[in-house]
C-alpha positions in Angstrom: 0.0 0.0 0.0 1.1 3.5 -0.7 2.2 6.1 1.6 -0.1 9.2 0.6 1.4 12.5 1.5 -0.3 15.5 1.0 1.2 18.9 -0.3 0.3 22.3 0.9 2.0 25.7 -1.2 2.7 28.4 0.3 2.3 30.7 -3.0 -0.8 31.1 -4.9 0.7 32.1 -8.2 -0.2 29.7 -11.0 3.6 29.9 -12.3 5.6 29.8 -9.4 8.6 28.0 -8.0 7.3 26.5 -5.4 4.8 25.1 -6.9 6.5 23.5 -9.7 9.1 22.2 -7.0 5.8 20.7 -5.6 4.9 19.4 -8.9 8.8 18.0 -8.8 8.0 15.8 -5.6 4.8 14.8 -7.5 6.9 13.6 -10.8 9.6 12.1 -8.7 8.3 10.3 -6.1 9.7 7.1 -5.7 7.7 3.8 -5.9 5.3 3.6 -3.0 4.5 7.4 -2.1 1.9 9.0 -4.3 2.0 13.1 -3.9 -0.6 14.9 -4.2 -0.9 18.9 -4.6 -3.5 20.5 -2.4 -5.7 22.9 -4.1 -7.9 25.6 -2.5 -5.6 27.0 0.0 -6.9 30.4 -1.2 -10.8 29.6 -0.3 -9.8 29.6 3.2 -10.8 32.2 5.4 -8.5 33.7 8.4 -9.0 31.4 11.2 -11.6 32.7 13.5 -12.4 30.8 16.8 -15.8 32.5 16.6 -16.3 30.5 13.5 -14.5 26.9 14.5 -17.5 25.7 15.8 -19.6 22.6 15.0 -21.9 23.3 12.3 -20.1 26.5 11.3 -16.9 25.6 10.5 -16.1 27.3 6.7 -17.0 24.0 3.8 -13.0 25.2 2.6 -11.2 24.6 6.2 -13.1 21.4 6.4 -12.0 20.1 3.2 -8.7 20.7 4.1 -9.0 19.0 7.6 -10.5 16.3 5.7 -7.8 15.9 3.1 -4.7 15.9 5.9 -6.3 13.5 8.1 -6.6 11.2 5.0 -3.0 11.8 4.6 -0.3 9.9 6.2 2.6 12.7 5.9 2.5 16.3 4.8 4.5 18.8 2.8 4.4 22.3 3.2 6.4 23.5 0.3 7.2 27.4 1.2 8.4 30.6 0.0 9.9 33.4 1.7 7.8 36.3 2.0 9.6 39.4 4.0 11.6 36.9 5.9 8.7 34.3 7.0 6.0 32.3 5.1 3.2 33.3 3.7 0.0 33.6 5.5 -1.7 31.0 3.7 0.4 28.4 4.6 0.7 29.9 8.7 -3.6 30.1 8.5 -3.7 26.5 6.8 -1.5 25.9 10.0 -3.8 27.4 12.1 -6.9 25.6 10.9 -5.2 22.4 11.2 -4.5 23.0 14.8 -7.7 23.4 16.1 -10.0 22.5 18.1 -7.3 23.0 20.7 -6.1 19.2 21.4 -7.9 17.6 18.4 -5.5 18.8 16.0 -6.2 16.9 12.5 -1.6 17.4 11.9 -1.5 15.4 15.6 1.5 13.1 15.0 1.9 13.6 11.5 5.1 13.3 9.9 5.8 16.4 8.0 8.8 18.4 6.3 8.9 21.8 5.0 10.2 22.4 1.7 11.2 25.4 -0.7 13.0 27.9 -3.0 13.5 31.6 -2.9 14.5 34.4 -5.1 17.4 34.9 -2.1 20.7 33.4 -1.3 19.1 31.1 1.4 16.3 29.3 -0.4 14.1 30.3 2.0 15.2 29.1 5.2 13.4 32.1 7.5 10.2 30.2 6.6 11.0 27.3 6.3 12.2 27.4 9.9 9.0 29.0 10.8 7.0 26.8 9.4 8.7 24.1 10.7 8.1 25.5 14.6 5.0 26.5 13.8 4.1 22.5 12.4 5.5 21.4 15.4 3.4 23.4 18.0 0.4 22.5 16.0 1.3 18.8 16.5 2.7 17.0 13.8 5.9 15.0 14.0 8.2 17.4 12.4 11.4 15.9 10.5 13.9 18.5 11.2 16.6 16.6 9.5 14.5 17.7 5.8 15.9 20.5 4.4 15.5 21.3 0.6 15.9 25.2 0.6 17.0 26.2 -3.0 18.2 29.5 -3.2 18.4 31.9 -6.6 14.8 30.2 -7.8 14.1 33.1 -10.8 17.6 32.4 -11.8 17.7 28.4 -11.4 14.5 27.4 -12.8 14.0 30.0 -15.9 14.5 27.9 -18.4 14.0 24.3 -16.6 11.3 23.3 -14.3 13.0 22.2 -11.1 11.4 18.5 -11.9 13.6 18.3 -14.7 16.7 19.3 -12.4 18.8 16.6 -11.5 19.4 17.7 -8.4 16.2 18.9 -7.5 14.8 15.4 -8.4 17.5 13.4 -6.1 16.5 15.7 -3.5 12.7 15.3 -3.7 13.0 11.6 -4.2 15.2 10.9 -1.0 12.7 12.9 1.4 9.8 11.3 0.2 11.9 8.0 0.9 12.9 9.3 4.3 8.7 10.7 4.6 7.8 6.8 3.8 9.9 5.2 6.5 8.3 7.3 9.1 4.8 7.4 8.2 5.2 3.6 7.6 7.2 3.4 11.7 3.8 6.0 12.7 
């Protein structure tokens, strides 16, 4: 049986980096893991405790509850927005934290992933997100790192699933996702 891990992107641009490195883990996942790119991170209001409440609870925050706790490990694939990840990615967070102790990303394995325009890749948020994961619950694998600096530069003539080194990359922390979601 496959290990399904779920992908959340931090930027809602059709075209961008990060998502075609998410469409990289998607084309290189290695036997066994099927990726799969979440779409309608942009649907979801701010979280709003006033709102978190049975039977009122936004239709696009429970679809995304719905589709990580099908999941067995998550992505969040992130770039650097004035030195921290975006707020779709920190209110996806947020949604998948609540209700307080009930948190859908509970013992999760996840990694955080990305490329900037900078000469770090990204690693502001991705650290962030990375804490942030962590106090929402899910089993962080700090030892992940994929932050791929000089993105408009890098990828402007190849997408980064046609990158050789992108592609090694992506295939080895999906391996690394498997063997922890399959230990979980």
């Amino acid at each position: 049986m496959a290990t399904t891990v779920l992908a959340l992107v931090g930027s809602l641009r059709h075209g961008s980096t990060n998502r075609q490195l998410a469409e990289a883990t998607v084309e290189n996942a290695p036997q066994g893991v099927d990726v799969n790119v979440y779409a309608g991170l942009e649907e979801i209001p701010f979280y709003n405790e006033d709102n978190d409440v049975e039977g009122q609870v936004p239709e696009a925050a429970v679809k995304l509850r719905a589709a990580v706790a099908e999941a067995d490990a998550l992505i969040l694939v992130s770039p650097e927005y004035n030195g921290t990840m975006p707020a779709v990615l920190k209110n996806a967070i947020d949604w998948l934290s609540r209700p307080f102790g009930a948190s859908v990303a509970k013992d999760l394995p996840a990694a955080v992933i990305g490329t900037a325009f900078g000469q770090y890749g990204g690693v502001w948020a991705q650290d962030e997100a990375r804490k942030a994961l962590g106090i929402a619950g899910a089993k962080v694998l700090e030892d992940i790192k994929i932050a791929i600096p000089n993105s408009v530069v890098r990828f402007a003539e190849t997408h980064p699933k046609d990158d050789a080194e992108v592609a090694e990359q992506v295939s080895t922390m999906l391996n690394e996702i498997r063997k922890v979601a399959e230990a979980n």
